[in-house]
C-alpha positions in Angstrom: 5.5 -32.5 -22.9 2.0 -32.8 -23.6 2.0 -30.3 -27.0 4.5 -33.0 -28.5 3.2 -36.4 -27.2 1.4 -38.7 -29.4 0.5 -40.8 -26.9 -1.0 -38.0 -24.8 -2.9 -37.1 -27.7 -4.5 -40.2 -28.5 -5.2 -40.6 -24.9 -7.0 -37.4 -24.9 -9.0 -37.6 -28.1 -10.4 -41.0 -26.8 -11.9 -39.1 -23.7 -15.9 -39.1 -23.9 -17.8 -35.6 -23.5 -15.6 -33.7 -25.6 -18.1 -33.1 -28.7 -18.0 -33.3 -32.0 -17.0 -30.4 -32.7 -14.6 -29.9 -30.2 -12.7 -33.2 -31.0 -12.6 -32.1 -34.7 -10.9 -29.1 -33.7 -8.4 -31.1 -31.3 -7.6 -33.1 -34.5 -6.6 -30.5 -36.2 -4.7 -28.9 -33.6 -3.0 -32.3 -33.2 -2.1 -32.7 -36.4 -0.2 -29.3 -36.3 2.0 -29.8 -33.3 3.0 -32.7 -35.2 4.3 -31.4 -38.1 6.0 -28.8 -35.7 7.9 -31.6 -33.9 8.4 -33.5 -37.2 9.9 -30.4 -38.3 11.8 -30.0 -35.2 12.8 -33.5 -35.3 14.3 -32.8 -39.0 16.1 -29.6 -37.9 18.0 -30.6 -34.9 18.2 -34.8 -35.7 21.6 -34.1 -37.3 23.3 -32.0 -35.3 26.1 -33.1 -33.3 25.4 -31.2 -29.6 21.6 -32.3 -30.4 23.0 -36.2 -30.5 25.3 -35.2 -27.3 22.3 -34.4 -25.8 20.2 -37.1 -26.4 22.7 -39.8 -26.2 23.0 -38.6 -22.4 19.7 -40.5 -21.8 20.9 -43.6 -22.5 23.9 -43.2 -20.3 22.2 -42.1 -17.5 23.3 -44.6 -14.4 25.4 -46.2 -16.4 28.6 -43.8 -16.3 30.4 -43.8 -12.7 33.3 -41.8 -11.3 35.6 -44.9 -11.9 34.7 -44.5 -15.8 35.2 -40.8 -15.7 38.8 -41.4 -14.2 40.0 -43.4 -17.5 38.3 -41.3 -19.8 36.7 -37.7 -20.0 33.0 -37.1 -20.6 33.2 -35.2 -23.6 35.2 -38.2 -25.2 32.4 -40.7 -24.5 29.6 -38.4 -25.7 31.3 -38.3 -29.2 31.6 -41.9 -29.3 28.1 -42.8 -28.1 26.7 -40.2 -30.1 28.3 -41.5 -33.0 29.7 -38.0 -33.6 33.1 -39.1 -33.3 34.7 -41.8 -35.4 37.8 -42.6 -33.4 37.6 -46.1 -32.1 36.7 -46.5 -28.1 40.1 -48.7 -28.3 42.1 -45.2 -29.1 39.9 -43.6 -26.2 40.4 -45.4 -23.1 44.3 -47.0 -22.1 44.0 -50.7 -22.5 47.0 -51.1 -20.1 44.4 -49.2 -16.8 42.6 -51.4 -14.3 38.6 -51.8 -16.1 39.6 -50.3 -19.4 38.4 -53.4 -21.0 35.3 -53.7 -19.0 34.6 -50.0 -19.6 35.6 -50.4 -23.6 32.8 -53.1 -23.6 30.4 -51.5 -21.4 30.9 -47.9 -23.8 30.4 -50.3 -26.9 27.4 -51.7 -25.3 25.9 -48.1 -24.7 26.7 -47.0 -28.8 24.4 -49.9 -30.3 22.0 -49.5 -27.0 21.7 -45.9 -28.6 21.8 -46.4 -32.2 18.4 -49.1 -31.8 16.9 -45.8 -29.6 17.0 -43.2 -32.7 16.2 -46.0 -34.6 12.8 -47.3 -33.0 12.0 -44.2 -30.9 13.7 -41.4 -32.1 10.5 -38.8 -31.8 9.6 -39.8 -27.9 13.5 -38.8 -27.4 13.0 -35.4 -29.0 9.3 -35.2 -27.0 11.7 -35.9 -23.9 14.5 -33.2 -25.1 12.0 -30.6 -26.1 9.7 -31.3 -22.6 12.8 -31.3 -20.4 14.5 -28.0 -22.0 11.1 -26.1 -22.0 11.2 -27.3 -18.0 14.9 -25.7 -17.9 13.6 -22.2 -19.5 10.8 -22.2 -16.9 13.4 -23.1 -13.8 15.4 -20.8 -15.3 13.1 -17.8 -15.2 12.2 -18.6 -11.6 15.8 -18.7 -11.0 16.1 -15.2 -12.1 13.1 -14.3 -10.4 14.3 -15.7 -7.3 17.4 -14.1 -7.4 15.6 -10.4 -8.4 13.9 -10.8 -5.3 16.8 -12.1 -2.6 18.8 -8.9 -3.6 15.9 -6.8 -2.3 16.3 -8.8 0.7 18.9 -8.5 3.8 19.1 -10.1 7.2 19.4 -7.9 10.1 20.1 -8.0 13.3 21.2 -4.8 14.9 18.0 -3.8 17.6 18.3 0.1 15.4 17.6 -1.3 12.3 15.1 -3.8 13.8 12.8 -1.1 15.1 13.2 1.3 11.9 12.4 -2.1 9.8 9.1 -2.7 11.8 8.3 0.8 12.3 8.5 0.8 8.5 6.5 -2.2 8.3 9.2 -4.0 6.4 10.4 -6.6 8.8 9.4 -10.2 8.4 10.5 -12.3 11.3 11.5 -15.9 10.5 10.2 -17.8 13.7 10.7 -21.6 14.7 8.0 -22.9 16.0 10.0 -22.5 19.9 10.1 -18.8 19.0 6.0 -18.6 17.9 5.3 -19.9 21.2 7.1 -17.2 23.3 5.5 -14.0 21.0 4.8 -11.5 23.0 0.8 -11.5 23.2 0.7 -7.9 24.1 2.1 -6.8 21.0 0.1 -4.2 19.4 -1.5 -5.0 15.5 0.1 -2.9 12.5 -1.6 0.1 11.4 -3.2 -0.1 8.2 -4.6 3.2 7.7 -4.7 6.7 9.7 -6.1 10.4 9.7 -4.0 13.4 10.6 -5.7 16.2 13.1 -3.8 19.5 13.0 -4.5 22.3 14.6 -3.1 25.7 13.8 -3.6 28.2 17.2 -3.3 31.5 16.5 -2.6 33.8 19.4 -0.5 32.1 21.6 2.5 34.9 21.4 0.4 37.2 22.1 -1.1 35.6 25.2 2.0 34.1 26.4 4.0 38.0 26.4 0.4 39.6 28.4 0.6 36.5 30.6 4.2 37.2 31.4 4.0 41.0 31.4 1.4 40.3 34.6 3.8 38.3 36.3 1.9 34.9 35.3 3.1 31.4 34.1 2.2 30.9 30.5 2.8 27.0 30.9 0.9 26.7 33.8 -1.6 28.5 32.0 -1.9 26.8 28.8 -0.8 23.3 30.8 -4.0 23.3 32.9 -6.6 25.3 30.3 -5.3 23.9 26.8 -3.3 21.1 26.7 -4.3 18.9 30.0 -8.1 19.2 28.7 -6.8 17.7 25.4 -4.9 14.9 26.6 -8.0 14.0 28.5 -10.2 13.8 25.5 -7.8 11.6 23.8 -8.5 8.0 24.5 -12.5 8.9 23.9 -11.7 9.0 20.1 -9.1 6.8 20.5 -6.5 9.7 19.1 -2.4 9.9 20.2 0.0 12.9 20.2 2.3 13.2 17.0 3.6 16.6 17.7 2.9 19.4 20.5 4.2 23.0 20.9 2.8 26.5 21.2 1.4 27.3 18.0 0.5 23.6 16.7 -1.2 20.3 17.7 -0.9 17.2 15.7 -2.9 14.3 16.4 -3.3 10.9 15.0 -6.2 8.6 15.1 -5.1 5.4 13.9 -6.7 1.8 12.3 -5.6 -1.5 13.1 -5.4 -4.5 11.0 -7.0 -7.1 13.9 -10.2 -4.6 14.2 -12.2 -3.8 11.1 -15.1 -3.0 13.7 -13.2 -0.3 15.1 -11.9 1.9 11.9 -14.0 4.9 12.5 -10.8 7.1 12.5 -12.3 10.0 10.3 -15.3 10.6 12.5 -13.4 10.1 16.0 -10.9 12.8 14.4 -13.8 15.1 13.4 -15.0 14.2 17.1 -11.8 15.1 18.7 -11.3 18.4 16.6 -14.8 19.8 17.6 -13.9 18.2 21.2 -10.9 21.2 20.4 -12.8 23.9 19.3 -15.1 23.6 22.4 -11.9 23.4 24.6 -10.5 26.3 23.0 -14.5 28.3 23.1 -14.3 27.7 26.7 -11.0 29.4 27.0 -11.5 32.6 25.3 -15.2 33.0 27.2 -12.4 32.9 30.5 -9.5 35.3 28.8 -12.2 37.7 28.1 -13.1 37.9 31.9 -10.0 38.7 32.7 -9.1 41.2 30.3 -6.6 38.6 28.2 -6.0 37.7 24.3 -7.7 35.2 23.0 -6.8 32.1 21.2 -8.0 31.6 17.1 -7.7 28.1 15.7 -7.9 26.9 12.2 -8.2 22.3 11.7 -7.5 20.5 9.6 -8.5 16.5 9.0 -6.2 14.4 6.3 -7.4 10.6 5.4 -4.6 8.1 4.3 -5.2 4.5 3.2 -1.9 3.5 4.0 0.1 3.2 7.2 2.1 6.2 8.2 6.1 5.7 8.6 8.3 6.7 11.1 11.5 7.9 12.2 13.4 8.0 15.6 15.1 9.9 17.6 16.7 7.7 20.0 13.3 6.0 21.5 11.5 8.6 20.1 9.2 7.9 17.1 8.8 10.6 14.2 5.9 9.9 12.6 6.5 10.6 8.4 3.1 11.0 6.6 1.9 13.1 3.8 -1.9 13.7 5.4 0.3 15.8 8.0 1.0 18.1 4.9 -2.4 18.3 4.0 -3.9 18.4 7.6 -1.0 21.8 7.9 -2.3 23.3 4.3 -6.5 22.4 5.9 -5.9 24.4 9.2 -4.1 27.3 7.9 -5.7 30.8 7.0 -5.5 33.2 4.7 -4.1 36.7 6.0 -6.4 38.2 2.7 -9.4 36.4 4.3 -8.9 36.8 8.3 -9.9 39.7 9.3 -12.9 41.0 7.3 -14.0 38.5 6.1 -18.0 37.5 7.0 -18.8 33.9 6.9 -22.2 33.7 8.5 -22.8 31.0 10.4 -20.0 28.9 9.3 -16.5 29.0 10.1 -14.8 27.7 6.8 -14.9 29.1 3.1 -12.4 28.4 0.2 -11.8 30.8 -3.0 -10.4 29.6 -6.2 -8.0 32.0 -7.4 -8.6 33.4 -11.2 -6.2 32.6 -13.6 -5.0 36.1 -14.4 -4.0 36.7 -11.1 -0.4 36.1 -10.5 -0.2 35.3 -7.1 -0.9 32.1 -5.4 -1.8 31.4 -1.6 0.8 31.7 0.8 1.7 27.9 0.8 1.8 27.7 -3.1 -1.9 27.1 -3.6 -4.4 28.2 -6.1 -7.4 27.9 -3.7 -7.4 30.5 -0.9 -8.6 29.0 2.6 -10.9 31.1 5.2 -10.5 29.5 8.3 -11.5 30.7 11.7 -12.3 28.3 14.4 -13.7 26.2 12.0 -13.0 22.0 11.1 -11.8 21.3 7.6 -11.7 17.7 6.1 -10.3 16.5 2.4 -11.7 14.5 -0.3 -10.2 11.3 0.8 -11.5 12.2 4.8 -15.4 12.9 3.6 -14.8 9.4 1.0 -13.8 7.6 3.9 -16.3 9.0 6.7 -19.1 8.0 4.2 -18.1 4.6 4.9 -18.2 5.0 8.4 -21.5 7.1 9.1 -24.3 6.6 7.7 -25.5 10.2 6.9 -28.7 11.7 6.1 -28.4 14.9 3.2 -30.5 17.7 4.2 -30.4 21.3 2.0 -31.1 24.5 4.1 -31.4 27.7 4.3 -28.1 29.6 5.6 -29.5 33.9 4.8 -30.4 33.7 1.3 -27.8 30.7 0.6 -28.9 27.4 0.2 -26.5 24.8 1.4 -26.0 21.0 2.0 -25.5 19.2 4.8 -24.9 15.7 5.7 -26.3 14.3 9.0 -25.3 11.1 10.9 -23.8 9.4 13.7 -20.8 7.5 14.7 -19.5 5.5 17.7 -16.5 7.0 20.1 -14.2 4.1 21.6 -16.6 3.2 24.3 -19.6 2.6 22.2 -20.9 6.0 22.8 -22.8 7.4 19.9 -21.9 11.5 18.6 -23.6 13.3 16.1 -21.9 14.7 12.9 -22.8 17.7 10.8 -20.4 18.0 7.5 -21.4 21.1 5.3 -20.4 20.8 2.0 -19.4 24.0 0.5 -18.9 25.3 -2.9 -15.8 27.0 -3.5 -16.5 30.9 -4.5 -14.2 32.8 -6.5 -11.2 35.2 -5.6 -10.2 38.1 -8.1 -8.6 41.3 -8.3 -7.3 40.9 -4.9 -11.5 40.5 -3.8 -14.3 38.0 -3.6 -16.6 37.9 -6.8 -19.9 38.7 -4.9 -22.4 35.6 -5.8 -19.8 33.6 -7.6 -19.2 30.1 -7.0 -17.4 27.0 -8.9 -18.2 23.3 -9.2 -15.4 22.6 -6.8 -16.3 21.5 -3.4 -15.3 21.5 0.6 -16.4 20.1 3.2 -16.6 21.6 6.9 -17.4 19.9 10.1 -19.7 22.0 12.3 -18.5 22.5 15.8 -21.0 22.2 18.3 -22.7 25.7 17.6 -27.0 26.5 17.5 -26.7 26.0 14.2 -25.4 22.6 13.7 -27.8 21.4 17.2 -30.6 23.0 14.6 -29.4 21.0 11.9 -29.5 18.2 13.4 -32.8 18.7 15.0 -34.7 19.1 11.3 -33.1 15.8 10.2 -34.3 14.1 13.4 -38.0 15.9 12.1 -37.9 14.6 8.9 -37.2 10.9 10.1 -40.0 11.0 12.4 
């Protein structure tokens, strides 16, 4: 209402502070949107469904039910209106109980009308055009509104409840009886989470000798692989995803209600090397006593999102795409693991050249050397940036110089753990061979296990502060 009202205007352009300059300009502006509405005033005065429009603000309160019996509504809009010329007499039944009082009463409401176009015929079109410029507007929200209830349903089922929350798509209606009797004890949504896989290589081969001797292979892995894992777990706050021979999935999770506590890259990275030591430990025992040993590959994926789920029955099936890239991480190459010589590190990468036809065995143009080593992604090393705050040393690995970042981080008890995270540059892979002395611009990063090395690492940073 305000672009067409006069009154508005004035009101405005008496307002102190504006300027001189400013008010000018509002002037001219004025004078514009008055023209429009003249204009608009000119167009639509004459027409017959404008008038029908306009004449229903004069009848407003003034029409009843009783009226609306003796005579349709239509009929009286063409009289008031003036658009019809038939005579209110020919309208309404003269012989029906208040057709006189309504013939008067309609007459009344024609000159009431005729002395409103006459005197204020522009504040009626300013009250047309404000109230059908209020209608667009409900009417957009209207569509909005109904956009948005057809992506919503109601359910009730307890299956479709837990998928829903699981999904973190449920939104619970409460009264304020119900908000009273929420379970406290309910655990916060996850916000964000990092995949641990581990890829063990070996355990066939262990599980056939075991059996062969007349020994249990669960027992064996029970009491020497897996029990010592699930111990470690609630020190980096990490849960079981998935668990069989060959694989071990872990989770380490973030929680909306504690901010304070999202450390889930570096309690992953201190979980996996918490793995390889586990793992270290084991082989040192199978080579006493004449057994196969156990070769692991990790691999660390960061998501900023929370991870969906599945379930079997009770069983939740956790759905993420950082269990993908924590699977492609841990894997090996079959070109790589068996001659090749990584020095002190456990981790190299090798882009494949472009004239070669082949691709790694999972599809991918970068092939992965990974031997009992920790690999994290892009989005892990972002994130534990954020979490630790590192120290970057360069050093002397043979005749290679490499980088390393250097910091610490808290496990769930408060406890503080060192991190070392090489960062590698990937070399280059052709003719079915490693280029000698040829590396790209694209990087990896590897988590040192607890090795010499890495204690030396972290011993020259702790120099250097000093």
């Amino acid at each position: 209402r305000l672009l067409f009202d006069e009154k508005a205007h004035e009101h405005y352009l008496n307002q102190d502070g504006l300027g001189f300059s400013a008010g000018w300009g509002l002037k001219g502006d004025i004078k514009k949107l008055q023209k429009i509405a003249q204009g608009l005033c000119k167009a639509v005065g004459d027409n017959k469904v404008v008038r029908r429009v306009l004449v229903s603000y004069a009848l407003r309160d003034k029409v009843t039910q009783a009226d609306l019996d003796l005579i349709e509504l239509e009929a009286i809009l063409g009289f008031v209106s003036g658009v019809e010329s038939e005579q209110v007499q020919n309208l309404v039944a003269g012989t029906a109980d208040g057709a006189l009082a309504l013939q008067a009463k309609l007459e009344k409401c024609k000159a009431e009308f005729d002395r409103m176009m006459r005197e204020s015929e522009n504040e009626l079109m300013s009250r047309l055009l404000a109230d059908y410029c209020r209608y667009r507007l409900h009417l957009k929200y209207y569509r909005f509104a109904h956009r948005m209830f057809n992506r919503l349903s109601v359910i009730t089922e307890p299956q479709k409840l837990q998928l829903a929350k699981a999904g973190g798509s449920l939104y619970r209606l409460l009264s304020s009886e119900e908000v009273k009797n929420i379970d406290s004890d309910e655990k916060p949504g996850v916000i964000h989470h990092t995949i641990l896989k581990a890829d063990v290589r070996g355990s066939t081969k262990v599980t056939a000798e075991l059996s062969k001797r007349g020994l249990n292979p669960a027992s064996y892995f029970s009491l020497r692989f897996f029990d010592p894992i699930t111990e470690r777990l609630a020190t980096y706050g990490a849960a079981k995803v998935f668990i069989e021979g060959d694989a071990v999935i872990l989770a380490v999770n973030e929680y909306s209600n504690a901010p304070n506590e999202w450390f889930s890259v570096s309690r992953a990275c201190g979980m996996a090397k918490e793995v390889i030591d586990i793992v270290t430990s084991k082989n040192a025992d199978s080579k006493q006593t004449d057994l196969p040993t156990l070769e692991i590959g990790i691999g660390i994926s960061y998501l900023d999102e929370r991870p969906l789920f599945l379930f079997d029955e009770n069983r939740p099936i956790m759905i993420s795409a950082a269990i993908g890239d924590a699977d492609r991480l841990a894997s090996c190459s079959w070109r790589l693991r068996e001659d090749h010589d990584s020095g002190n590190f456990n981790v190299d990468a090798y882009l494949l050249d472009q004239s070669d036809g082949a691709k790694g065995e999972k599809g991918q143009k970068v092939l992965l050397y990974n031997v009992n080593g920790i690999v994290i992604d892009d989005a892990a090393f972002e994130k534990l940036q954020t979490e630790v705050h590192f120290r970057k040393l360069k050093a002397k690995s043979g005749a290679v110089e490499e980088s390393f970042f250097v910091g610490q981080y808290p496990d769930v008890g408060g406890k503080q753990r060192n991190i070392v995270v090489r960062q590698g540059r990937v070399g280059h892979w052709k003719d079915d061979a490693v280029v000698p002395g040829a590396r790209t611009s694209q990087l990896f990063y590897e988590v040192l296990p607890n090795t010499k090395f890495a204690n030396r690492i972290v011993e020259l940073v702790s120099k250097k502060g000093a």
